[in-house]
C-alpha positions as CSV (number, residue, x, y, z in Angstrom):
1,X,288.4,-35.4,9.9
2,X,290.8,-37.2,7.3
3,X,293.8,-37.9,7.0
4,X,294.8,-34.7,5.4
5,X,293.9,-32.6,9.0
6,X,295.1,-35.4,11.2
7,X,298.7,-35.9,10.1
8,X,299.7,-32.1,10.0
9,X,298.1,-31.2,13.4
10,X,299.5,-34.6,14.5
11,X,302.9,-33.4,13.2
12,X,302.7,-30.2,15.1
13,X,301.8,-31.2,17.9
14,X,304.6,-33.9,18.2
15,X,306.8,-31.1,17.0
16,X,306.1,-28.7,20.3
17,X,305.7,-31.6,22.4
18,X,309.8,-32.5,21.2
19,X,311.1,-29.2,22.2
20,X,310.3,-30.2,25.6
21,X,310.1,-33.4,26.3
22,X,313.2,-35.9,25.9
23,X,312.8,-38.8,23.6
24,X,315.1,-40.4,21.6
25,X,312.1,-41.6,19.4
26,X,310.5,-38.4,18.7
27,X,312.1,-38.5,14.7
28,X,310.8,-41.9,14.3
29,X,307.6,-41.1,15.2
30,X,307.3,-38.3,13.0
31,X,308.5,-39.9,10.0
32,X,306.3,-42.7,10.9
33,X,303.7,-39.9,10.7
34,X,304.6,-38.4,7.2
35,X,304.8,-42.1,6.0
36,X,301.6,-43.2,6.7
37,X,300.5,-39.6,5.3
38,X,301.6,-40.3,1.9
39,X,300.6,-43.8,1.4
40,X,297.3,-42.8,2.5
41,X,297.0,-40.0,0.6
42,X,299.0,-40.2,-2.9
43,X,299.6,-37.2,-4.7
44,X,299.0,-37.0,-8.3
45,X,300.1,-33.6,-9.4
46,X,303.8,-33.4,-10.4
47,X,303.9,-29.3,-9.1
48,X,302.7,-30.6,-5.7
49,X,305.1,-33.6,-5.6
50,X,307.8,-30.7,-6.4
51,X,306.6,-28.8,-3.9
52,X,307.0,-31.2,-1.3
53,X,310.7,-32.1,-2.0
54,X,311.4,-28.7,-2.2
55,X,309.7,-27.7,1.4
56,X,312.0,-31.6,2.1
57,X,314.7,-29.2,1.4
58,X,314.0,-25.7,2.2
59,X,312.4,-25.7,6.1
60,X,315.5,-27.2,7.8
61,X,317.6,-24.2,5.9
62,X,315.0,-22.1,7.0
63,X,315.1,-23.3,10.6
64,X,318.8,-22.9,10.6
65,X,318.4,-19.2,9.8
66,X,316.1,-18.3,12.4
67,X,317.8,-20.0,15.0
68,X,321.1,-17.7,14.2
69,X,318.7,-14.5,13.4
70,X,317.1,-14.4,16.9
71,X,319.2,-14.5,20.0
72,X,317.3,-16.4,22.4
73,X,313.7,-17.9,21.6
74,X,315.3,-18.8,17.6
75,X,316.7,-21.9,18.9
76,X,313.1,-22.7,19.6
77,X,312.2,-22.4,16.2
78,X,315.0,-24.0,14.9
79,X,314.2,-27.4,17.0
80,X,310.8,-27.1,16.2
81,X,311.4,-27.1,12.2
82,X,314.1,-29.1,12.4
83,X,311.6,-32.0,13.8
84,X,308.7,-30.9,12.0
85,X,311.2,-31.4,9.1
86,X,311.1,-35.2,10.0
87,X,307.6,-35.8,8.9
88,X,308.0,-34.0,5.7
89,X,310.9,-36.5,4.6
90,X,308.3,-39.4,5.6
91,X,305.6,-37.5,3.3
92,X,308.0,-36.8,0.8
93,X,309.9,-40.4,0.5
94,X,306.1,-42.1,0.4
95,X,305.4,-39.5,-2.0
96,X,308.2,-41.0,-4.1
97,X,307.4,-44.5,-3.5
98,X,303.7,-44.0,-4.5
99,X,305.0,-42.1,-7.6
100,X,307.1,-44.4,-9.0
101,X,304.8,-47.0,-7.8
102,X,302.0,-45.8,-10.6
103,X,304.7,-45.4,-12.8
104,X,306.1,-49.6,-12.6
105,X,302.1,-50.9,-12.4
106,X,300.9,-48.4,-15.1
């Protein structure tokens, strides 16, 4: 397994774990997560790059909605997209940083 398997399920996991289990840490960890994914694993392509500052944006909004859309097991969701949301701001802010990275060393 690489990196590209490990960090999502990783992610995942953390995510369900978080719904139940207090930590103040859990975001940390998950951005931590995302981080590490992106520095180890650059991407190159400007449509994925675009795609992963738009999902940056578009799961918490989407968490939001299904948290108000079903009555009692949407707040569920909404946690667990809402956390999961963490490690895609790590993967998309190392995205960035690897990104411009190429672009100042050539």
């Amino acid at each position: 397994m690489n990196i590209d398997k490990i960090a999502p399920i990783a992610a995942i996991a953390i995510s369900l774990i978080a719904l139940f289990v207090p930590f103040e840490y859990w975001g940390l960890l998950l951005v931590a997560i995302g981080l590490v994914h992106g520095v180890m694993s650059p991407v190159d392509d400007r449509a994925a790059q675009a795609m992963i500052y738009g999902a940056a944006i578009a799961v918490p909004l989407m968490g939001a909605t299904l948290g108000n859309a079903i009555p009692v097991v949407g707040g569920y969701g909404e946690d667990f997209l809402v956390a999961f949301t963490s490690a895609i701001h790590g993967y998309a802010v190392a995205t960035l940083i690897m990104d411009l990275r190429s672009r100042i060393m050539g």
